[in-house]
C-alpha positions as CSV (number, residue, x, y, z in Angstrom):
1,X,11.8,47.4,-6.7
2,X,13.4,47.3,-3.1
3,X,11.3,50.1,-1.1
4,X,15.0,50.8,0.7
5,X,16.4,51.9,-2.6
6,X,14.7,55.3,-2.0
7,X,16.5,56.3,0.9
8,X,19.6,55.2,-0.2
9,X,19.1,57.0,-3.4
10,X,18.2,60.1,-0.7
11,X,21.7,59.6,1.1
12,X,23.7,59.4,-1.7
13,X,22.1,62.3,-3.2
14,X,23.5,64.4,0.1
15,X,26.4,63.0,0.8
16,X,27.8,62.7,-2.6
17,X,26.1,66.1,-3.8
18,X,24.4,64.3,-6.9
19,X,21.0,65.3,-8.0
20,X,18.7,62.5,-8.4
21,X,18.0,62.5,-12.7
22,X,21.9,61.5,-12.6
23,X,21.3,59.3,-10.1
24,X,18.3,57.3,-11.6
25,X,20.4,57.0,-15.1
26,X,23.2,55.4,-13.0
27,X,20.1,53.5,-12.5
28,X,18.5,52.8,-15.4
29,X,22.6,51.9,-17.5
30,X,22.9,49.4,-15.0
31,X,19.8,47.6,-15.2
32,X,20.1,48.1,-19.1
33,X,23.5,46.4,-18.6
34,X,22.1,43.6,-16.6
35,X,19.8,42.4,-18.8
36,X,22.0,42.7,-22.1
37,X,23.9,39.9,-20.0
38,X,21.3,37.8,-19.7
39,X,19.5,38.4,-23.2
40,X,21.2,37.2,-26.3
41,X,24.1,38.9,-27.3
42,X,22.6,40.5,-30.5
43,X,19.5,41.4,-28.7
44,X,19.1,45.7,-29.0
45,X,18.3,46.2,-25.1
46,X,17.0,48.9,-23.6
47,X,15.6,50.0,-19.9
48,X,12.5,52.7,-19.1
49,X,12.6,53.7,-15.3
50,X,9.9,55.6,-13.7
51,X,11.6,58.5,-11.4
52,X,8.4,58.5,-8.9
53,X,8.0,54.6,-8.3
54,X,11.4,53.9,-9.3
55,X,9.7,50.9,-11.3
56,X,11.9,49.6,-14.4
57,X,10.7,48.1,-17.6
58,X,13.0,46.1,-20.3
59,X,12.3,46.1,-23.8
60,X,13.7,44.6,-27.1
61,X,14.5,46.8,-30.2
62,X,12.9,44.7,-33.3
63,X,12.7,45.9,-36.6
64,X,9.4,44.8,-38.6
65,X,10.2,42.1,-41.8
66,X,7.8,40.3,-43.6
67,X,10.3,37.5,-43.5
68,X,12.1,36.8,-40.1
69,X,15.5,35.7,-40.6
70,X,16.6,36.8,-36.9
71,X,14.5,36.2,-34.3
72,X,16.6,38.4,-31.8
73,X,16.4,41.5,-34.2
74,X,13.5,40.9,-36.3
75,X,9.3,40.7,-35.9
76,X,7.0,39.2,-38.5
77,X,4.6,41.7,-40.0
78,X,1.5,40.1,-38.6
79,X,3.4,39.9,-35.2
80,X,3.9,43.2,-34.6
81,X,0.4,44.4,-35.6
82,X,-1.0,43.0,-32.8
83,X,1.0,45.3,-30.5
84,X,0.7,48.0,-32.8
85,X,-1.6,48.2,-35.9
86,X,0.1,51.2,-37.6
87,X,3.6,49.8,-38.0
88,X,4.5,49.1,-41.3
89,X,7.6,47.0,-42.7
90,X,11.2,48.6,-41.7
91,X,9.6,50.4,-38.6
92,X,11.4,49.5,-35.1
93,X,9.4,48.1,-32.3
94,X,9.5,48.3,-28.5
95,X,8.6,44.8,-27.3
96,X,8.5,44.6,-23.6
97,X,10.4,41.4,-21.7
98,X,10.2,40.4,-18.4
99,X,14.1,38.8,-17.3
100,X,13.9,36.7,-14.9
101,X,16.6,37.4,-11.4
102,X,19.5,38.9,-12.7
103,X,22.6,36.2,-12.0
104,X,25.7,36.9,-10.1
105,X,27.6,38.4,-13.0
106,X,24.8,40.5,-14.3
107,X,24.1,41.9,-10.7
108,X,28.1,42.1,-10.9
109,X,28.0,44.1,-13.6
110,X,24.9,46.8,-12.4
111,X,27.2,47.3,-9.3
112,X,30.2,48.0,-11.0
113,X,28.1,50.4,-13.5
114,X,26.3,52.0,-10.6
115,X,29.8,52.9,-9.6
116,X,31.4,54.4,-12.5
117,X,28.6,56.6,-12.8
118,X,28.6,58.1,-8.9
119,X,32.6,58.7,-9.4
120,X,31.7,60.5,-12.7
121,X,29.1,62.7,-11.4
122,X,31.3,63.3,-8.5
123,X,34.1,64.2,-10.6
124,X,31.7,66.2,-13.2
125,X,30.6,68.2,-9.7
126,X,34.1,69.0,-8.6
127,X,35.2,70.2,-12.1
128,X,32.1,72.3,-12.5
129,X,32.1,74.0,-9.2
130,X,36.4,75.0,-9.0
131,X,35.8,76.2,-12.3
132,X,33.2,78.9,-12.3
133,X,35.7,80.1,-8.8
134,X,39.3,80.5,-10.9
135,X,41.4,83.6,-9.8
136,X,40.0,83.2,-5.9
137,X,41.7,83.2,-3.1
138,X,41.2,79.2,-1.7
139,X,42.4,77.6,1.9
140,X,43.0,74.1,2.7
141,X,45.4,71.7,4.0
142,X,48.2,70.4,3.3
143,X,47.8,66.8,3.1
144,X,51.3,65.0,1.3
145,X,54.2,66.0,-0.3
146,X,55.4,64.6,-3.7
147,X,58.3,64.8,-6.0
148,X,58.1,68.2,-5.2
149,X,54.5,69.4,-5.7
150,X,52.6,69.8,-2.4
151,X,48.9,67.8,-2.8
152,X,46.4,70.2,-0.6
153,X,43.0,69.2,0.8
154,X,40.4,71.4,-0.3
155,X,36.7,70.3,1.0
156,X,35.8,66.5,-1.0
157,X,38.3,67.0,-4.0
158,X,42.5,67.6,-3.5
159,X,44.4,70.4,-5.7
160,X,48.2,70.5,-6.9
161,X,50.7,73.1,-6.3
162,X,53.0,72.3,-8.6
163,X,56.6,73.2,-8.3
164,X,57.0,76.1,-10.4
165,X,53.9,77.6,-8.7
166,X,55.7,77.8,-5.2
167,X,57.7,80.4,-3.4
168,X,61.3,79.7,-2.9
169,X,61.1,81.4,0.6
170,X,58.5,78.6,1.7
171,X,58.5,75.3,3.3
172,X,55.3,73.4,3.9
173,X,54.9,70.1,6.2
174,X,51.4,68.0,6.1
175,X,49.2,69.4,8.3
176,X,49.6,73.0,7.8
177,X,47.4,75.5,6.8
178,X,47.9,77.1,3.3
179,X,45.8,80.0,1.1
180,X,46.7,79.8,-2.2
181,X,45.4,81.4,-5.9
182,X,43.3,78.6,-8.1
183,X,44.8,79.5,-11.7
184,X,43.4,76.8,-13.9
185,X,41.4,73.4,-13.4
186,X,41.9,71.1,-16.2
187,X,39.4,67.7,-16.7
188,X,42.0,64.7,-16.9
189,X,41.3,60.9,-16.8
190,X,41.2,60.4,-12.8
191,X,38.9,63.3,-13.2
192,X,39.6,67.4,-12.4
193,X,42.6,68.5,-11.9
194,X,42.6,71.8,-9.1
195,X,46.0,73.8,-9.9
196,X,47.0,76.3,-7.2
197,X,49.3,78.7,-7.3
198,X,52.1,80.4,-4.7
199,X,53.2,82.5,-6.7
200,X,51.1,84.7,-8.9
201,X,51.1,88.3,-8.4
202,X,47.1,87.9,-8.2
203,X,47.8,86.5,-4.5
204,X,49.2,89.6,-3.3
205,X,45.8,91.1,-4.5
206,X,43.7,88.7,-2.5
207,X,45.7,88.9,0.5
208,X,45.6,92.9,0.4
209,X,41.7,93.5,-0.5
210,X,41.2,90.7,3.0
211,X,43.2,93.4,5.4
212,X,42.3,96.7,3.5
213,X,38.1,97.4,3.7
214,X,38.8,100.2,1.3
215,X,39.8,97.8,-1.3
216,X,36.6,96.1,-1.1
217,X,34.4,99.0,-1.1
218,X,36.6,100.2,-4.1
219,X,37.3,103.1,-2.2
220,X,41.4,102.5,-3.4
221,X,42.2,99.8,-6.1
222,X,45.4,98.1,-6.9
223,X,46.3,99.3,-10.7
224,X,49.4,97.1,-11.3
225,X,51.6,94.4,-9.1
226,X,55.1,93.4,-10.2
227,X,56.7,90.1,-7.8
228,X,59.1,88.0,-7.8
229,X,57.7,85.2,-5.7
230,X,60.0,84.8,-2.0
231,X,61.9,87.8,-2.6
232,X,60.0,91.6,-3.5
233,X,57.0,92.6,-4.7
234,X,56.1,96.5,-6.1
235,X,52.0,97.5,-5.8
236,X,50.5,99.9,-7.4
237,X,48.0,101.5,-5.5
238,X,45.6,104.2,-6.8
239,X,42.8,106.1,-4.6
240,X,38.9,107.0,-6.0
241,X,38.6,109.3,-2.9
242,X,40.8,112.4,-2.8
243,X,40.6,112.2,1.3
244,X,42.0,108.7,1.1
245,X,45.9,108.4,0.6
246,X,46.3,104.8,-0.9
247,X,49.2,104.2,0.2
248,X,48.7,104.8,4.5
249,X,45.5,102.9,3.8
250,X,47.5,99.9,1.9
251,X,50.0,100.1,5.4
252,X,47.5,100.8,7.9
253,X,48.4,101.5,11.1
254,X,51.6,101.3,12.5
255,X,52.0,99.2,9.1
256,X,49.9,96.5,10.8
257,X,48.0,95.6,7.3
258,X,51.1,94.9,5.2
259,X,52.4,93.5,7.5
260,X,49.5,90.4,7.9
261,X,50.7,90.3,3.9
262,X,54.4,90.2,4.9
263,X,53.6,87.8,7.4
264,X,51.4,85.2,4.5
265,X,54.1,85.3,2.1
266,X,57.1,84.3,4.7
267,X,58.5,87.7,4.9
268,X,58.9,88.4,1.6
269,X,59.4,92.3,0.9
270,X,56.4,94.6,-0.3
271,X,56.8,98.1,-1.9
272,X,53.6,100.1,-2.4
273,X,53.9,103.2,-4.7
274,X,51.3,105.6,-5.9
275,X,50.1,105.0,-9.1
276,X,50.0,107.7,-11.7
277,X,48.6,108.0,-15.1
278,X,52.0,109.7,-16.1
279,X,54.4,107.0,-17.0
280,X,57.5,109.5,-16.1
281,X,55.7,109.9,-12.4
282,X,55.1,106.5,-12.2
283,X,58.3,105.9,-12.8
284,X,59.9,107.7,-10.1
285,X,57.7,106.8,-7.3
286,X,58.5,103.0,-8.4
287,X,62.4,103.6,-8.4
288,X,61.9,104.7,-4.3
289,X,64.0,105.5,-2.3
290,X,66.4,106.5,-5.4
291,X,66.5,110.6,-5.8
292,X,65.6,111.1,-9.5
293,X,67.5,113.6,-11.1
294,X,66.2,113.6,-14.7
295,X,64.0,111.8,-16.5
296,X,63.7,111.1,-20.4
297,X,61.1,109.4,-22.5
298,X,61.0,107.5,-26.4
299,X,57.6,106.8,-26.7
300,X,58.6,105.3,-30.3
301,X,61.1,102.8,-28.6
302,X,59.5,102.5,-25.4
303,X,62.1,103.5,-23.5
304,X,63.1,105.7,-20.4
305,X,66.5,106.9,-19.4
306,X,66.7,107.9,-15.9
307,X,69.4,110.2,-14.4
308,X,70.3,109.0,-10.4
309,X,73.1,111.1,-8.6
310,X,76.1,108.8,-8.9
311,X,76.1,107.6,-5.4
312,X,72.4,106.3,-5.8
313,X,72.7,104.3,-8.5
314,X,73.3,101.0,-7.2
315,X,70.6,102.1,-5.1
316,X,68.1,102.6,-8.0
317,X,69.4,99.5,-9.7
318,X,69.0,97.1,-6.7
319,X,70.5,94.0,-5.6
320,X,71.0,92.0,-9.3
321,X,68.9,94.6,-11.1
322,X,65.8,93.6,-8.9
323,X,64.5,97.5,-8.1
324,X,64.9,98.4,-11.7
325,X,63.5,95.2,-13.4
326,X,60.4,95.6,-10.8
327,X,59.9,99.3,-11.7
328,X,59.9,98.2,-15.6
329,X,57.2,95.3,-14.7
330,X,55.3,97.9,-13.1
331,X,55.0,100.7,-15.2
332,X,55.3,98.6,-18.8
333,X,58.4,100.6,-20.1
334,X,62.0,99.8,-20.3
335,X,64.0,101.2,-18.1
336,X,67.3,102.4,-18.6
337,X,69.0,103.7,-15.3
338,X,72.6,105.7,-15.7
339,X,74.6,107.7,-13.2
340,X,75.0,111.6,-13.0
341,X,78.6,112.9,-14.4
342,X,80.0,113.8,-11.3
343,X,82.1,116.8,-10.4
344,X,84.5,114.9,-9.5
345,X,85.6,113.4,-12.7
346,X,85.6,117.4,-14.2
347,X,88.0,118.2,-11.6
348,X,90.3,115.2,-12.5
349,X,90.3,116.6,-16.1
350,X,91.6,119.8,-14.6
351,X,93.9,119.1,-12.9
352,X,95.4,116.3,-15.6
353,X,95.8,119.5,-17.9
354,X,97.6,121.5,-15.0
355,X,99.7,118.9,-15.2
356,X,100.0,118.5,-18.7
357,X,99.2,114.6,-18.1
358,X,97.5,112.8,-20.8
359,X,94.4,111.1,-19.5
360,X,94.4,108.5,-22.0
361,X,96.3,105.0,-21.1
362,X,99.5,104.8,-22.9
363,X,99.0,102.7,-26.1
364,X,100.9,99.9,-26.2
365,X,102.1,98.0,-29.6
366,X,101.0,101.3,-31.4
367,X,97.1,100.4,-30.3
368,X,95.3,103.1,-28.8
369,X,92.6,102.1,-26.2
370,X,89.4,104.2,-26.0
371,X,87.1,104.2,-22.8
372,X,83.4,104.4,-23.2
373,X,80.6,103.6,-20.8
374,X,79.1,100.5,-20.9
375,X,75.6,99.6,-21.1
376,X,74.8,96.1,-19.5
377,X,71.3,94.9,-20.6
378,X,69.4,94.2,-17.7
379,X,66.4,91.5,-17.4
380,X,63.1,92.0,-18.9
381,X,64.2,94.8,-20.8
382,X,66.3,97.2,-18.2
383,X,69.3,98.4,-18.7
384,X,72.1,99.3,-16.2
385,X,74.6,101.9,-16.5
386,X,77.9,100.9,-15.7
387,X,80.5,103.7,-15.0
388,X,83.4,104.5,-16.6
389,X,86.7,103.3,-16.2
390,X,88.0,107.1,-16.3
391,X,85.9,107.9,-13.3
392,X,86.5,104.7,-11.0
393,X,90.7,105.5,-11.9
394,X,89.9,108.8,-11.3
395,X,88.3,108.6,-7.7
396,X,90.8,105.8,-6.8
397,X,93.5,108.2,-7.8
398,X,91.6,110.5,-5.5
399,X,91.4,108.2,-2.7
400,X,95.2,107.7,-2.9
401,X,96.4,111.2,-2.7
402,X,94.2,111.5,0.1
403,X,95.7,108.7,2.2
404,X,99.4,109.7,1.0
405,X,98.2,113.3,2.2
406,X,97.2,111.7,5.7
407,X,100.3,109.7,6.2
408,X,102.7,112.6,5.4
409,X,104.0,114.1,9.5
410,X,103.5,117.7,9.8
């Protein structure tokens, strides 16, 4: 055996991060490889190597006959007693060989097994340790960009982002920085496959508990997160400490530790509400900055129908039904948001029956029209109140008397 072979077996085991019974079986396959090259084809070849001297033996696989048809596979009786007197006929011996120098393609072939067996460890290694580290927080590099999934340098191995897994707020060149969740690693035939993720709610939780001590101490803990990845995320935040407010510590000074978070995720928007036990509370606080006037439950259904003053309810809605689908992530409960009657529309009635005015559009074709107020299901199981068509006539009607009063010269 070459007396370098032990340091290079020492180097490899460092740089490559592969203990040395892998490495001596890399060994041992490609020496057992070797010689079934040179040995007859149906010779049963296998290798012993000692892991101190690194010294190798070869032996044949024959199985004991009384008579020998195949001298590649088969002993004589009387043969194999002199190596071993208690075999009997149908055992299988161990006869030890000594091949000569390997030739060009069997040394060919040791290298090429060698190899395989490094790359597999390696990729064994790499699948191991991202594994056991799932659901952390991980930083690397971006190092290409293809067919729209960003490939990121992380240490020896490279992870995926793919494109469902990004924020659409973001834009990412080669080069830059990037933190990112580790939501699955899969074993594939190039070897582990490392898939990040930009947009999991579980990144706004490792960004928060690296800005807010208390979070790591347990002091506060986040009880829910509701995002939508590049546009607004609603947190949760619940305090073990009754001289802690979650919240201020969430915000920090000057709002100098949601802002870092602000910052990570490309400005994207971060509510933090108070959690409560009491889905009607939690409710409300998650519906800020709406004024709730009334709230109403159906445990059976799963349901709550929440009463807004009428000027707040595209407020408590949101832009597209964001604040309200958010708010029903949050808490687990459909929401269903509708406006106060406002005294506005009672004073219409009144004065339509001073009048003697019909509020009812004229039916035309004998067909009487009827309003009623429609419900427009919302995403994810929120529902919008749309007002009626008797109130928007009404406060237009309003609105014009008013200007007609401010036009008329004194």
């Amino acid at each position: 055996m070459d007396p370098n072979l032990r340091i290079i077996l020492q180097q490899i085991e460092a740089d490559k991060s592969i203990d040395r019974e892998t490495l001596i079986e890399a060994i041992r396959s490609a020496i057992e490889s070797a010689a079934r090259k040179e040995a007859d084809n149906a010779s049963n070849i296998t290798v012993e190597v000692d892991p101190e001297t690194l010294a190798f033996k070869v032996f044949e696989i024959r199985t004991v006959m009384d008579t020998v048809e195949d001298t590649s596979t088969e002993i004589t009786l009387e043969a194999a007693a002199e190596l071993n007197s208690a075999v009997v006929v149908g055992n299988r011996l161990k006869i030890q060989t000594h091949p000569q120098d390997f030739g060009r393609i069997a040394a060919q072939t040791a290298k090429q097994v060698i190899i395989q067996k490094i790359k597999d460890a390696e990729r064994d290694n790499i699948f191991d340790e991202f594994k056991q580290r799932e659901g952390e927080l991980i930083t690397g590099s971006v190092k290409r960009i293809s067919h729209g999934n960003i490939i990121v340098s992380i240490g020896k191995a490279e992870a995926l982002i793919p494109y469902r897994e990004q924020s659409p707020r973001e834009t990412y060149r080669p080069g830059d920085r990037i933190r990112a969740i580790l939501v699955e690693v899969e074993k594939s035939p190039k070897g582990a496959q490392v898939i990040l993720s930009r947009s999991s709610p579980e990144l706004v939780r490792s960004l928060f508990e690296l800005e807010v001590p208390e979070l790591y101490d347990e002091t506060i803990e986040i009880k829910a997160i509701a995002r939508e990845a590049g546009s607004r995320t609603k947190v949760a935040v619940k305090s073990n400490d009754v001289n802690v407010d979650p919240v201020g510590a969430c915000v920090g000074m000057k709002g100098a530790r949601v802002r870092s978070v602000v910052e990570e995720l490309s400005g994207e928007k971060i509510d933090i509400v108070r959690w409560s036990e009491q889905a009607t509370e939690l409710c409300a606080n998650a519906l800020n900055p709406a004024d709730i006037l009334q709230i109403q439950m159906d445990e059976e259904q799963g349901n709550i129908r929440v009463i807004v003053p009428q000027d707040q309810l595209s407020l408590a809605i949101g832009k597209r039904g964001q604040n309200a689908r958010l708010a029903s992530k949050l808490i687990g409960w459909n929401i269903d948001i509708q406006g106060e009657v406002g005294q506005e529309e009672d004073e219409d009635d009144a004065l339509f029956e001073d009048t003697g005015e019909s509020a009812e559009a004229p039916a035309e074709d004998g067909v009487t029209d009827s309003v009623e107020r429609a419900e427009v299901p919302a995403e994810d199981g929120v529902t919008d109140s749309v007002e009626s068509d008797d109130a928007v006539e009404g406060e237009d009607s309003a609105e014009s008397d008013d200007a007609a009063g401010d036009a008329v010269p004194k």
